[in-house]
Residue, then its C-alpha position, 0 to 999 in steps of 0.5 A: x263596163x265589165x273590164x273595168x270592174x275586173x280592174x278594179x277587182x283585180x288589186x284587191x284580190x292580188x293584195x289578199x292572195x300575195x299575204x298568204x303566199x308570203x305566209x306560206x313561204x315564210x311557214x314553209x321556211x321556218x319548219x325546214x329551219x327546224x327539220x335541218x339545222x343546214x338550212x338557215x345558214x348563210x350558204x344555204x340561203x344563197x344557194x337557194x337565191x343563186x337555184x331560184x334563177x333560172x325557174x325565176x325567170x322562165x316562170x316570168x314568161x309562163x306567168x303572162x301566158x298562164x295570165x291570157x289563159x294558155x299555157x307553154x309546155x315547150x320552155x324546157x325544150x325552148x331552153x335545151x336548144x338555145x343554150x346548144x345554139x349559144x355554145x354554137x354562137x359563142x365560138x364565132x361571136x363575141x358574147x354579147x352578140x351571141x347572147x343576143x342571137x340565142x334570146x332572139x332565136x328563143x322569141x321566134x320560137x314563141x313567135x311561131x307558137x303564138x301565131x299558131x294559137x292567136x291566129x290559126x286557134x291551134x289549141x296551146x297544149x296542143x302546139x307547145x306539146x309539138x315544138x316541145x318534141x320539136x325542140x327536143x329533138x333538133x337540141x340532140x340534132x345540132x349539138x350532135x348528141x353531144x354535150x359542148x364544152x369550151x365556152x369562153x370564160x368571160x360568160x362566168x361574169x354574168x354570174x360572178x359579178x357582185x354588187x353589194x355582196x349580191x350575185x348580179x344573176x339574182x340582181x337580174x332576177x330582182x330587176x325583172x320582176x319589179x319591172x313586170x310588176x310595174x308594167x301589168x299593174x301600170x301599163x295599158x298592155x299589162x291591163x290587156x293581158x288580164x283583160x284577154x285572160x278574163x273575157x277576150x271578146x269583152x277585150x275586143x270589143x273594147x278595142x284593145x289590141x288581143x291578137x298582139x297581146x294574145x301573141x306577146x306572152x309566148x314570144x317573151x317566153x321563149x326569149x326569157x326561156x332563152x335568158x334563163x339557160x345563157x344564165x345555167x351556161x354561165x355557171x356550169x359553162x358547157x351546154x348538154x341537149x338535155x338541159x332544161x328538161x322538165x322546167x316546164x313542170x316546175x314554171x308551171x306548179x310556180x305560177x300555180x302555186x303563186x295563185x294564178x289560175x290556169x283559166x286566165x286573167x287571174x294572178x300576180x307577178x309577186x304570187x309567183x315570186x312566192x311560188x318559185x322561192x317556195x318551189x325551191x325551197x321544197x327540192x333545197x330541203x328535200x336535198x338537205x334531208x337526203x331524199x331521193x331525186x325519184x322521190x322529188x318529182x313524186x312531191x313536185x307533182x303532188x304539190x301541183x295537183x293539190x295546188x289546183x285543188x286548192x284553185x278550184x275551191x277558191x274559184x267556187x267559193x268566190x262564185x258563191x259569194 
């Protein structure tokens, strides 16, 4: 009888949690209007819808996974080595083929990783720590230690695209969000997501499907790690071995932020919806007030700790009552 009641719990704190995110992006938006005149412009705002796409849609998959309970350290990582292996591709395949080979090569990646943790009960820090140095390295081994340039021009149309006036990479992000709101809200596998996060023995013995449901967020990780660089590529259009070094850390604070909780079973696709535009709304004013990029890591992290602070509280609170 408790998944149940955790469903219908659920709502109800997402509505309240999903209020004050919005809230605070909007707060949040309002003093950077005040502190730099640049910020409210046209230009601006675009520029920080066109920075929210790649964290956007990586923070997708870190929030399923975050949602059972784990975490992914190896996105960065994930997203470096496919976006080597889609320059490799895109000079033998045309490039919807390409595209194809190095999202899939990004799911066996979270395959592999899932399979450690769901079958073998491997620790998720643990694993993701070690394919995120395996990652790593085998980027700077493939590409030779060297950035890849040359790529077809056609890529850029993935980006360049209008409709509407809208970019069609934040047109995607849009899309992909709505449809995983609708599939963890709607959906058996999404109410088995939550349910695996909460409780996975009370999941079990209900006969819901944990091992797959405890594997698929890993999976769709890597593949969206994968997506989220075939994007980056389509903008500066070449590939470096150090791409999507430390996104791991900004997927993370996003979702954190957003009000999941790094326990499991706890958060809202829209919450970190918030906790990206809120992430980079912090670096895009930071850039404009001309603070260090040393200095920016320093408030990427103080943001993270204060937003698990800020978990920790709530969780009491809502023990007490």
């Amino acid at each position: 009888m408790s998944a149940p009641n955790q469903s219908f719990a659920m709502p109800k704190f997402a509505s309240t949690l999903e209020f004050r995110m919005l809230g605070l992006a909007v707060i949040l938006a309002v003093i950077l209007s005040f502190i730099s005149p640049h910020f409210f412009t046209e230009r601006n705002v675009f520029n920080i819808l066109d920075q929210s796409v790649v964290l956007g849609i990586v923070a997708v998959g870190m929030t399923l996974v975050i949602l059972t309970g784990g975490i992914d350290l190896s996105v960065g990582s994930v997203a470096g080595l496919t976006g080597i292996i889609l320059a490799l591709f895109l000079k033998e395949f045309p490039i919807p083929v390409a595209i194809a080979l190095a999202v899939g090569c990004g799911a066996l990646i979270g395959l592999f990783s899932g399979v450690l943790i769901a079958v073998f009960g491997l620790a998720p820090f643990v694993v993701t720590l070690g394919v995120m140095a395996m990652g790593r390295s085998l980027a700077y081994i493939v590409s030779g230690q060297r950035s890849i340039s040359g790529l077809p021009m056609g890529l850029q149309n993935i980006v360049y695209t209008n409709l509407l006036g809208i970019p069609s990479n934040v047109i995607f992000v849009i899309a992909l969000y709505v449809a995983t709101w609708a599939w963890l809200t709607y959906s058996k596998g999404g109410r088995t997501i939550y349910a695996v996060g909460s409780n996975i023995e009370a999941a079990r013995a209900a006969g819901l499907n944990t091992l797959f449901y405890s594997i698929f967020p890993y999976v769709a990780c890597g593949a969206l790690s994968a997506t989220a660089m075939t994007f980056s590529l389509a903008q500066i259009m070449s590939a470096d071995p150090i791409g999507g070094n430390q996104l791991e850390l900004d997927a993370i604070a996003a979702v954190v932020i957003g009000g999941a909780s790094l326990y499991g079973g706890r958060g809202t696709i829209f919450g970190t919806l918030m906790g990206v535009l809120i992430m980079v709304m912090i670096r895009n004013g930071l850039n404009l007030l001309g603070v260090s990029p040393f200095w920016q890591g320093t408030a990427i992290g103080a943001i993270i700790i204060l937003a698990l602070l800020a978990e920790r509280l709530i969780t009491w609170k809502s023990r007490r009552v």
